[in-house]
N, C-alpha and C positions, 0 to 999 in steps of 0.2 A: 446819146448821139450815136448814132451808127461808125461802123468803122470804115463806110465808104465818105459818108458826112465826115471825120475824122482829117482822111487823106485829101478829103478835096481843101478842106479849110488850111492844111500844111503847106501844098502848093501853093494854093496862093498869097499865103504867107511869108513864103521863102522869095516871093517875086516882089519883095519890100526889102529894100537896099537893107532898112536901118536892122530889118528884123531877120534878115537872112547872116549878117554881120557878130549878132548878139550870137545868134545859133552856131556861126561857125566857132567863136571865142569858147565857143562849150563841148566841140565837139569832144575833146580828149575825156572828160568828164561823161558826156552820153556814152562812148562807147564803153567805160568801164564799167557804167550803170547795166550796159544791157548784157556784158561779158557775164556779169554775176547774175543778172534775171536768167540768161540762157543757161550755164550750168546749173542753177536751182530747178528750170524747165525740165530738164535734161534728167536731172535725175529726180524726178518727178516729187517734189518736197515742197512742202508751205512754207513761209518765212517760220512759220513758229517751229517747223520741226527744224532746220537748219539752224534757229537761235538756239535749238536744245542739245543739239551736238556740238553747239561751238559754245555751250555753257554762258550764253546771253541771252538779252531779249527779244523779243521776234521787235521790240521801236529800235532795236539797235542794228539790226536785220534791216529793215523798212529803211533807216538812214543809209547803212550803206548802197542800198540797191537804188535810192534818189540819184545820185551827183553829187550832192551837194558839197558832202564833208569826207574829201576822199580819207580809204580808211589807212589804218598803216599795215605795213607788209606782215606785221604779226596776227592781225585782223586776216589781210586777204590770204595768208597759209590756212587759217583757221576751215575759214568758210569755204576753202580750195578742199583742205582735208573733207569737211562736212558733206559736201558735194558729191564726194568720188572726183575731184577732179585736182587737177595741180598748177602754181603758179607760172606764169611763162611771161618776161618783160624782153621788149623790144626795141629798139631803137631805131628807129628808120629816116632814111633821109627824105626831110622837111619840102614842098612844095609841090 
């Protein structure tokens, strides 16, 4: 599927009360997912070399960078250090 096929299928996706609803309940989870794809971008690295400097596996790699199963803060220093990059958490007010 093309990546303009992609974007159009999102919009109109998002124009579904029930399904734009689920999306938002995720959002805090997508942005972490893609905080970590974007420093692994950034410092131009596969999951497997990242798994190899954080002394795991590139499935354990792949989990974190899903959503799914947020990682714990010893995890994300790990993958921060493996990156070249460092943790930063935020707090900001809600709405």
């Amino acid at each position: 599927m093309a990546m303009k096929s992609v974007d159009a299928w999102f919009r109109k996706q998002m124009k579904n009360p029930a399904f734009k609803k689920e999306y938002d309940a995720l959002e805090e989870e997508f942005a972490l997912a893609n905080a970590l794809i974007g420093a692994r971008a950034r410092a131009k690295l596969s999951q497997a070399e990242v798994a190899r400097r954080m002394g795991t596996s590139q499935s354990a790699v792949a989990r974190m960078e899903s959503g799914r199963t947020p990682p714990s803060m010893t995890s994300l220093r790990k993958y921060a250090k493996a990156t070249g990059s460092r943790v930063e958490i935020r707090l900001t007010k809600a709405g």
